[in-house]
ROMAR-421514 format. One record per residue (C-alpha): residue number from 0; residue in three letters; x, y, z negated. Coordinates in steps of 0.2 Angstrom, whole numbers, plus 5000, padded with zeros to 4 digits. Example, Ala and Ser with C-alpha at 12.3 -4.5 7.8 and 13.67 -1.06 7.14 Angstrom:
BEGIN
<n:0	res:ala	u:5062	v:4978	w:4961>
<n:1	res:ser	u:5068	v:4995	w:4964>
REM end
This chain:
BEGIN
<n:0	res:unk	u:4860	v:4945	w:5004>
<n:1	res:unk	u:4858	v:4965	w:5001>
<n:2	res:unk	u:4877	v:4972	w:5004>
<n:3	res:unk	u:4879	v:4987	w:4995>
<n:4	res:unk	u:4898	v:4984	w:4994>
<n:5	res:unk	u:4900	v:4999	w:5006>
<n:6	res:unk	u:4894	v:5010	w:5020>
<n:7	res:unk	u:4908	v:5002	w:5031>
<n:8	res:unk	u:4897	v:4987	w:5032>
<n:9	res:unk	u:4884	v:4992	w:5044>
<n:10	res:unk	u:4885	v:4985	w:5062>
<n:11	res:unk	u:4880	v:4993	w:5079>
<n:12	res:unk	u:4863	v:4992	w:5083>
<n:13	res:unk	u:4855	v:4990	w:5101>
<n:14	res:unk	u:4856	v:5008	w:5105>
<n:15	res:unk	u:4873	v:5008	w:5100>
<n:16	res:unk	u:4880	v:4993	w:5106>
<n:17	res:unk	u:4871	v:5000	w:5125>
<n:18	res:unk	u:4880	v:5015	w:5124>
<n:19	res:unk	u:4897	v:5006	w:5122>
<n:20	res:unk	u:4892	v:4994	w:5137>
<n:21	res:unk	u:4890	v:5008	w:5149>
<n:22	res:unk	u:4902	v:5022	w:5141>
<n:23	res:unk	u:4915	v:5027	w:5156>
<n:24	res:unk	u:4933	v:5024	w:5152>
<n:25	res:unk	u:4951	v:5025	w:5155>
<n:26	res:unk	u:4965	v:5027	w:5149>
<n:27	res:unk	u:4968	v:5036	w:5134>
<n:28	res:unk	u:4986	v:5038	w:5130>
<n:29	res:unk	u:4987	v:5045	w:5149>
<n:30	res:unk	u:4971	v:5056	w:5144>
<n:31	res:unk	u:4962	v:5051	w:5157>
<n:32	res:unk	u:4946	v:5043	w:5142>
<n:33	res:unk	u:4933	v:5055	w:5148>
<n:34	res:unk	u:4921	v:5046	w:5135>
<n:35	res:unk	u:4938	v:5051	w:5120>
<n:36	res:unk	u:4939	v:5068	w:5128>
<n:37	res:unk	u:4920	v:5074	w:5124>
<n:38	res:unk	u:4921	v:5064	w:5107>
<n:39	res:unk	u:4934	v:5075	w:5103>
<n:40	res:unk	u:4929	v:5091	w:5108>
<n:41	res:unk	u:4912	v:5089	w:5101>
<n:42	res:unk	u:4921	v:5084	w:5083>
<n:43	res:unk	u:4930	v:5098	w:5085>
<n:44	res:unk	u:4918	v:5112	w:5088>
<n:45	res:unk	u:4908	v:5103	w:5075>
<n:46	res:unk	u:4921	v:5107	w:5063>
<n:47	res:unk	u:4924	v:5124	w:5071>
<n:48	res:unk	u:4941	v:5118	w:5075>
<n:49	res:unk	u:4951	v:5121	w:5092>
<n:50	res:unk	u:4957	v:5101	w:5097>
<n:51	res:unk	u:4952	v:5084	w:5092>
<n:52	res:unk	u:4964	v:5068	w:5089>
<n:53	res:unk	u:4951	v:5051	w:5088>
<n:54	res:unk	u:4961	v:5037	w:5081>
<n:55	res:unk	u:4957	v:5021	w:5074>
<n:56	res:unk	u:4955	v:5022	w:5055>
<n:57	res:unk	u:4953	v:5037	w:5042>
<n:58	res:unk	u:4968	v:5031	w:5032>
<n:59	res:unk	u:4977	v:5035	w:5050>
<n:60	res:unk	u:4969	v:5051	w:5051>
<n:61	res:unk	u:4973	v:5057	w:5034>
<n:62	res:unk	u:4992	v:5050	w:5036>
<n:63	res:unk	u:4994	v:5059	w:5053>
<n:64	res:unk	u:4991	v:5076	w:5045>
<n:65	res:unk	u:5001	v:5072	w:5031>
<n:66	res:unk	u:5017	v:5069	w:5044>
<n:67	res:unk	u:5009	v:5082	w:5055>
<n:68	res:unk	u:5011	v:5096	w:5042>
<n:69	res:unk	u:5027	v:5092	w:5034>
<n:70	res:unk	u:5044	v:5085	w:5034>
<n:71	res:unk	u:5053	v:5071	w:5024>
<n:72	res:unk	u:5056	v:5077	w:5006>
<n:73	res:unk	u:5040	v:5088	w:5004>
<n:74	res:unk	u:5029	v:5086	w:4993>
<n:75	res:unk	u:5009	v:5086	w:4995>
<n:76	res:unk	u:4996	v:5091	w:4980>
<n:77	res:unk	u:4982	v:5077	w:4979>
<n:78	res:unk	u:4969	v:5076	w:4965>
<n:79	res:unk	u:4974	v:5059	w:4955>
<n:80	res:unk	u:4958	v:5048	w:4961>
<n:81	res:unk	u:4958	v:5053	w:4977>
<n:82	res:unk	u:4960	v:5039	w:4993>
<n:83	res:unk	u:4978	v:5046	w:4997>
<n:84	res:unk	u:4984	v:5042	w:4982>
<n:85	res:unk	u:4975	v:5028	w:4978>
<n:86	res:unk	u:4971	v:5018	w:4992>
<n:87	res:unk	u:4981	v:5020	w:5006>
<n:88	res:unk	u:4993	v:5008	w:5002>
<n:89	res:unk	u:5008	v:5019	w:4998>
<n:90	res:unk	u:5009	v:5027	w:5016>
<n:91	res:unk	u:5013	v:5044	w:5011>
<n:92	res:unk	u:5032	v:5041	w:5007>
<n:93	res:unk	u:5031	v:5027	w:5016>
<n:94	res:unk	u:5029	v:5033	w:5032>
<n:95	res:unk	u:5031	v:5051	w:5030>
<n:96	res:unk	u:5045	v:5052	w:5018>
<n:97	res:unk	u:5037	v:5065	w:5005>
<n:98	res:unk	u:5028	v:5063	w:4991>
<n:99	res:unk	u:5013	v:5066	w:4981>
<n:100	res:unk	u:5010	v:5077	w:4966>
<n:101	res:unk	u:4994	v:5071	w:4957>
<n:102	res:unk	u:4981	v:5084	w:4947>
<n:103	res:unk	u:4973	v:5076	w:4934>
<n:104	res:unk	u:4955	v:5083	w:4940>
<n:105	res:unk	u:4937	v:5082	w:4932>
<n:106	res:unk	u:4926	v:5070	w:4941>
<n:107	res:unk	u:4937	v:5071	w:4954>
<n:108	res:unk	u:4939	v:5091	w:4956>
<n:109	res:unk	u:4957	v:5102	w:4954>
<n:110	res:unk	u:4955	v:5119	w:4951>
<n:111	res:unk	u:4963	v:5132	w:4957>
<n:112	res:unk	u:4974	v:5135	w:4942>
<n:113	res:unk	u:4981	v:5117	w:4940>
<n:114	res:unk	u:4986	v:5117	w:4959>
<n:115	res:unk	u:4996	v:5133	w:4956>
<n:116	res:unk	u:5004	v:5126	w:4942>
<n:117	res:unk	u:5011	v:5112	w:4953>
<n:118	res:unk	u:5018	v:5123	w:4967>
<n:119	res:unk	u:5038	v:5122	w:4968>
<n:120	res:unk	u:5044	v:5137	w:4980>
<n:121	res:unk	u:5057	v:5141	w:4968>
<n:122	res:unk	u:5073	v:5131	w:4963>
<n:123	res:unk	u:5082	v:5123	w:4981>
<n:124	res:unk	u:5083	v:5107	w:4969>
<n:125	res:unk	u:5066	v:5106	w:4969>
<n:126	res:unk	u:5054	v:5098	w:4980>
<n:127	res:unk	u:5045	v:5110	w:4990>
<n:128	res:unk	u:5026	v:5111	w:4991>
<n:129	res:unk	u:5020	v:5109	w:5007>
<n:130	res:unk	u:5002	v:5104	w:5008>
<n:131	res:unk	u:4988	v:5103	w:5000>
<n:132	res:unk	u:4975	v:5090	w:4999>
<n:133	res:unk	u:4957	v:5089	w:4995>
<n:134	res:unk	u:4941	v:5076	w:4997>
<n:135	res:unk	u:4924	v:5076	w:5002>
<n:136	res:unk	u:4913	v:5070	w:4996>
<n:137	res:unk	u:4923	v:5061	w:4982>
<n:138	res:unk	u:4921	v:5044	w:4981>
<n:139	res:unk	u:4928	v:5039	w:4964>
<n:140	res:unk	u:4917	v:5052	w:4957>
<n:141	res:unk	u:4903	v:5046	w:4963>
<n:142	res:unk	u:4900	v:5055	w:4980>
<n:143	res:unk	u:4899	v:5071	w:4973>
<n:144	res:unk	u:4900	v:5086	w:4983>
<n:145	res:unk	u:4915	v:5099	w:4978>
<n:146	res:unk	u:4905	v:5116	w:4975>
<n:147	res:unk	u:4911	v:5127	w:4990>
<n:148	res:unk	u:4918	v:5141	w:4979>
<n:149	res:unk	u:4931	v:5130	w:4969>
<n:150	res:unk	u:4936	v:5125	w:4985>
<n:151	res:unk	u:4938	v:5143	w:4990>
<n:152	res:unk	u:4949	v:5147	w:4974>
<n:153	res:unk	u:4961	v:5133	w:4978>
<n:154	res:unk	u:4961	v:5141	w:4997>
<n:155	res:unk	u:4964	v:5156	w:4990>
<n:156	res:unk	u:4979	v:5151	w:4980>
<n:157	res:unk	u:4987	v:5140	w:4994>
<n:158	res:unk	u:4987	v:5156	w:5006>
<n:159	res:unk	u:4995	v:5164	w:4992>
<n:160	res:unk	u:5010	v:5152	w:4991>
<n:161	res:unk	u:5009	v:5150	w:5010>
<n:162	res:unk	u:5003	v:5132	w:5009>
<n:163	res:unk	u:4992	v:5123	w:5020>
<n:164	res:unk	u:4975	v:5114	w:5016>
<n:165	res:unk	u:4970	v:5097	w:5024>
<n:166	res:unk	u:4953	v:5087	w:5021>
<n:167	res:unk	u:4950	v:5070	w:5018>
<n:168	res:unk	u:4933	v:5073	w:5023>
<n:169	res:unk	u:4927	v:5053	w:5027>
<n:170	res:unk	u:4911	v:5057	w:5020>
<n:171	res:unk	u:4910	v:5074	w:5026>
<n:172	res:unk	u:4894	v:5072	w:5036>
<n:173	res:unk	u:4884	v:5066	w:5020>
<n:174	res:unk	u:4892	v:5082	w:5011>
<n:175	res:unk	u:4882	v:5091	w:5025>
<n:176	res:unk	u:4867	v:5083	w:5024>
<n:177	res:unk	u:4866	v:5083	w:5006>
<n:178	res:unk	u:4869	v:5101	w:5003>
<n:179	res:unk	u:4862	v:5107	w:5018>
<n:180	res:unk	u:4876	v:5118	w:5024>
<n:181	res:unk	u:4885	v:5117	w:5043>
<n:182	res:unk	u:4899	v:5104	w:5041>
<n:183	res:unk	u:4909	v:5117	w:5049>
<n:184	res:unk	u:4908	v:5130	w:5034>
<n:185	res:unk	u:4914	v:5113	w:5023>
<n:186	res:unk	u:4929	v:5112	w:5032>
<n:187	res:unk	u:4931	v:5131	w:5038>
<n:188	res:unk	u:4946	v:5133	w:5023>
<n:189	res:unk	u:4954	v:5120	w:5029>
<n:190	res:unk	u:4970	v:5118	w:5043>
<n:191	res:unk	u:4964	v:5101	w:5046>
<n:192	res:unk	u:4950	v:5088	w:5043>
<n:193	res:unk	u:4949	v:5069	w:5046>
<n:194	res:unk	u:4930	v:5065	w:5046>
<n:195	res:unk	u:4925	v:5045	w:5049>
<n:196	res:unk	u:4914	v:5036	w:5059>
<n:197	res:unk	u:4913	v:5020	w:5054>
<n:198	res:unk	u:4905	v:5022	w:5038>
<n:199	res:unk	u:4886	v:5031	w:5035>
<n:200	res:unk	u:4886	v:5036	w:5054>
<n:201	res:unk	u:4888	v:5018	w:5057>
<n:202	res:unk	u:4900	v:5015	w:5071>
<n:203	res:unk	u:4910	v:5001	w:5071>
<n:204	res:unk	u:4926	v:5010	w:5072>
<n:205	res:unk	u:4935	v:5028	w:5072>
<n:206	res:unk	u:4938	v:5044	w:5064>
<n:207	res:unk	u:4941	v:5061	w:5073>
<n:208	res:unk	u:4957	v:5073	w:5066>
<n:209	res:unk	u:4954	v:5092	w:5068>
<n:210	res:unk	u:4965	v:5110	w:5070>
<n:211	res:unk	u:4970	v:5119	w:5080>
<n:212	res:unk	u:4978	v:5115	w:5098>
<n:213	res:unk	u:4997	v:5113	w:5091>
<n:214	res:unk	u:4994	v:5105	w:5076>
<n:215	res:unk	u:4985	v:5091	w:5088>
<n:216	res:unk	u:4997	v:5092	w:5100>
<n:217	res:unk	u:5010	v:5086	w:5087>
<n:218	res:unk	u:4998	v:5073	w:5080>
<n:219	res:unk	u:4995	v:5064	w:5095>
<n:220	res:unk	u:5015	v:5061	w:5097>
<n:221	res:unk	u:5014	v:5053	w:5080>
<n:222	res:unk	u:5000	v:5045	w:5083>
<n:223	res:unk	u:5009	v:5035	w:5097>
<n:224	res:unk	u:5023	v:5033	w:5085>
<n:225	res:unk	u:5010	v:5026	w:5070>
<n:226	res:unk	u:5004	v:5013	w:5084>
<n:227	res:unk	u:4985	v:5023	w:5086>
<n:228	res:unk	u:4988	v:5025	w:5106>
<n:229	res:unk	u:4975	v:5017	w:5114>
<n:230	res:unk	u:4970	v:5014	w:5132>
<n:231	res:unk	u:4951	v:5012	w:5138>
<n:232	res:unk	u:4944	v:5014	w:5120>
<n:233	res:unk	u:4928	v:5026	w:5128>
<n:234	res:unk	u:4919	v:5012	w:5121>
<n:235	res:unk	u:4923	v:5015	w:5104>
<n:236	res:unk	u:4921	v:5034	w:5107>
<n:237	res:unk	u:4906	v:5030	w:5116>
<n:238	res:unk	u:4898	v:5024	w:5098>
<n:239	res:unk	u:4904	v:5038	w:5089>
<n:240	res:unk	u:4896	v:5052	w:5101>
<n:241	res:unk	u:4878	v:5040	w:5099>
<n:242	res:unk	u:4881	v:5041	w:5079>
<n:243	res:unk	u:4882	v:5059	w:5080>
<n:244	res:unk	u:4864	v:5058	w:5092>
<n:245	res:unk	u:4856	v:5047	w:5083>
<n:246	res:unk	u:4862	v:5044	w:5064>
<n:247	res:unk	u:4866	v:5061	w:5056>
<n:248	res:unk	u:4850	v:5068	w:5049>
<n:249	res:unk	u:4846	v:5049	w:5044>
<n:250	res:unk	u:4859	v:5050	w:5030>
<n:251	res:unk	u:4846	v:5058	w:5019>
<n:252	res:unk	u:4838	v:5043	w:5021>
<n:253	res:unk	u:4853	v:5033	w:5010>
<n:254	res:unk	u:4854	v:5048	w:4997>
<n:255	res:unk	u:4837	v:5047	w:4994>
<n:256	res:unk	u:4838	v:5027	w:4993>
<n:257	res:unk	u:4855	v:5030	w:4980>
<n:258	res:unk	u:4843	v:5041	w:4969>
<n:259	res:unk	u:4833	v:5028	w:4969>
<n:260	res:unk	u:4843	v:5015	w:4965>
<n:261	res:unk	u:4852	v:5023	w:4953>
<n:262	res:unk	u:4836	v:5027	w:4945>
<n:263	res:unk	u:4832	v:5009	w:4942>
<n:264	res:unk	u:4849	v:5004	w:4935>
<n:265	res:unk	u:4847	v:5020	w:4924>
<n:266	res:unk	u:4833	v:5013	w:4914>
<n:267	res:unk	u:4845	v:4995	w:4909>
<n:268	res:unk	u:4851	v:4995	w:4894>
<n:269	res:unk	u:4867	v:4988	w:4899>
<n:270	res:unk	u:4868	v:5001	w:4910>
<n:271	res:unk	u:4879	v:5020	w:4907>
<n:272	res:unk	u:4874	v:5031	w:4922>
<n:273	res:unk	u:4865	v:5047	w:4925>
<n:274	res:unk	u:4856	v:5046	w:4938>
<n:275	res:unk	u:4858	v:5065	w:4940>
<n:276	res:unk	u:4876	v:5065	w:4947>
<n:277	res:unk	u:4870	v:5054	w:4961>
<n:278	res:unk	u:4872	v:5069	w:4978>
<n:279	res:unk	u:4875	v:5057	w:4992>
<n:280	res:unk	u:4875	v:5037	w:4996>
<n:281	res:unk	u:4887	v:5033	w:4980>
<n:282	res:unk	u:4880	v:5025	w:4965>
<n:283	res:unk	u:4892	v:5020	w:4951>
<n:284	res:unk	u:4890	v:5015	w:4935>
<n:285	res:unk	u:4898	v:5007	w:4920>
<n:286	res:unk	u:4894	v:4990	w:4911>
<n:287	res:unk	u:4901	v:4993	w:4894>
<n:288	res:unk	u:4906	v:4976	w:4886>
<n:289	res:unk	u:4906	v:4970	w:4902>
<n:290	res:unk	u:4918	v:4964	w:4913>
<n:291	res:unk	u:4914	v:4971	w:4930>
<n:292	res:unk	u:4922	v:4957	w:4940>
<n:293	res:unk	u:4910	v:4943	w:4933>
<n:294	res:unk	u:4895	v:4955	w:4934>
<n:295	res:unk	u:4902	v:4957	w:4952>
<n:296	res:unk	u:4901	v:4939	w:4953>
<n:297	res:unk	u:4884	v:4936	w:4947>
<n:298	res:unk	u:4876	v:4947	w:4955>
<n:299	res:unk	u:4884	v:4941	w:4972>
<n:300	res:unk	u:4873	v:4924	w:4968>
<n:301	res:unk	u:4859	v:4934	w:4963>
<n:302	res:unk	u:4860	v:4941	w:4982>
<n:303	res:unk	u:4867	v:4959	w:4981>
<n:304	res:unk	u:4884	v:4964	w:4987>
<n:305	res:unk	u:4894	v:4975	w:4976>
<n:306	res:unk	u:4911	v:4979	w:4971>
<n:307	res:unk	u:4922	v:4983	w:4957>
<n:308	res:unk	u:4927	v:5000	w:4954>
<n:309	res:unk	u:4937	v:4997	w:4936>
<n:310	res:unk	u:4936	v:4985	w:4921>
<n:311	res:unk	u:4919	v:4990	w:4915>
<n:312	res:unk	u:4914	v:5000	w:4932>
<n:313	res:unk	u:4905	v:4995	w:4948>
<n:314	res:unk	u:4902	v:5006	w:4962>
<n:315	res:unk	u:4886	v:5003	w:4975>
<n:316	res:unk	u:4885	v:5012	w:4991>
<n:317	res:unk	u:4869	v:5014	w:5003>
<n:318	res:unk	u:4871	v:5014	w:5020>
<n:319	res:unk	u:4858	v:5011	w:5036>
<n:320	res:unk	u:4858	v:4993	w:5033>
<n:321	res:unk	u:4850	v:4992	w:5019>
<n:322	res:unk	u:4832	v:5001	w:5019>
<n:323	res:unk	u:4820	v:5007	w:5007>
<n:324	res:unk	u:4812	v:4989	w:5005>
<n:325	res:unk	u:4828	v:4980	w:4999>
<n:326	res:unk	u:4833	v:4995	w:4987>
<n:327	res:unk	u:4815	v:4989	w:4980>
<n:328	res:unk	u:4820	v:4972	w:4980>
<n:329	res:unk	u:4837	v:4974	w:4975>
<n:330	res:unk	u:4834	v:4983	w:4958>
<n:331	res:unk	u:4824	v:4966	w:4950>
<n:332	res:unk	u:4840	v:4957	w:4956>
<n:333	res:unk	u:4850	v:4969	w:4947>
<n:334	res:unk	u:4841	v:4968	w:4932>
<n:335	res:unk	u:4840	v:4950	w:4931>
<n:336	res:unk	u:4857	v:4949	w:4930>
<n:337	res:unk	u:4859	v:4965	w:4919>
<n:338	res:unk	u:4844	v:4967	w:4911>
REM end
């Protein structure tokens, strides 16, 4: 079976699982992980932040800033596809008490003029803007990288209102890679940034939330509160700190395995994708006439793993698992079934 259902697939390998078995623990909510400790430091000065915060999941990460940056009855600007809004199971008011303003981007991007036309800092009935929230790289679009300077005009006009600017940046090291530029200029206009683990670096588990020395300082109480505080989980840091070592560079390796992919499915003629959009590790394309879920089906007993991404859409995603060879053998699968 080829399991292109997602990047969150991938399993430790032997390297991996040896630095988990002699990583050097203890316990983390008393700070005494000296394995969490240089995880988080090293994220941190990655991202050319002060502190570090590891914690189990992105959707954790992500939710901690959100509480971390506001207070109940705020409101937060999100790009309408985006995973806050749409697939973090309703956290946001949930556990934070404020809700979410959705833009109605392009492929996935706001610009600046939309964001200021959702700002409320005027009428005390109203809602006040506290936050805003961008993605990278954005997965309903495709994996697309947001060009830098958009980003920087929606910066510019969050300083203006004095908001601030967090990052759902799950994918942030296959942004990097892809555009060659230092992930810390990627998430230099930004007061925080969640970056994962677990998904093209391959860890089993973990994502690191960055800012500066206060703003951690008050995520890491919620983050007891949330239930994120761990005890001897060096062993987890322990595969995040070999990822960085050992699979960073590497992610060229899935772009240039989506390209190829998406190539293939590009010359079906029951296919609609360009395989020009494809930047990263994200290939998804439509089946028009098609229901995705029984092409879903079908190909799962043709032997490839993906997943639905609308009624007429399926998304594919390459990851360290799945080499070269079975992108070759996976397109005549594909095609049998869509061809």
């Amino acid at each position: 079976m080829i399991d292109l259902r997602s990047d969150t697939v991938t399993k430790p390998d032997h390297g991996m699982r040896v630095a988990m078995s002699q990583a050097e623990v203890g316990d983390d909510v008393f700070g005494e992980d000296p394995t969490v400790r240089q995880l988080e430091e090293r994220i941190a000065d990655l991202l050319g932040k002060e502190a570090g915060l590891f914690v189990p999941t992105g959707v954790m990460g992500n939710q901690l800033a959100l509480r971390t940056h506001t207070a109940p009855g705020d409101e937060v600007i999100v790009e309408r596809t985006s995973h806050i809004f749409n697939s973090e199971s309703g956290a946001a008011p949930a556990l934070s008490g404020i809700q979410l303003n959705p833009v109605d981007g392009v492929d996935g991007l706001m610009r600046a003029d939309q964001v200021r036309e959702r700002i409320r800092d005027g009428y005390y009935w109203e809602t006040p803007t506290r936050l805003v929230c961008l993605e990278n790289t954005l997965n309903k679009a495709g994996g697309r990288v947001p060009p830098q300077d958009l980003v920087l005009d929606i910066k510019a006009v969050a300083d203006e209102h004095g908001l601030a600017m967090h990052l759902d940046g799950a994918r942030l090291w296959n942004a990097a890679v892809a555009s060659n530029v230092e992930p810390r200029l990627l998430a230099e206009p930004f007061a925080s940034v969640n970056v994962c683990l677990s998904k093209g670096l391959g860890a089993p588990v973990g994502s690191v939330l960055v800012g500066d020395r206060d703003f951690i300082t008050r995520a890491h109480r919620f983050r007891k509160m949330y239930g994120g505080g761990m005890r001897q989980v060096g062993i987890l840091a322990a595969a995040g700190l070999y990822a960085l070592d050992h699979n960073f560079e590497r992610l060229a390796d899935d772009h240039r395995n989506a390209r190829t992919l998406a190539e293939g499915l590009a010359g079906l003629s029951t296919v609609r994708l360009d395989p020009r959009a494809v930047e990263t590790n994200i290939v998804i394309f439509d089946v028009p006439g098609h229901q995705a879920l029984d092409i879903v089906s079908r190909l799962r007993e043709a032997g490839v793993l993906v997943v639905p991404f609308g009624p007429f859409t399926i998304r594919a995603t390459t990851h360290k698992d799945v080499d070269s060879d079975e992108i070759e053998r996976a397109l005549p699968l594909m095609a049998s079934v869509l061809g």
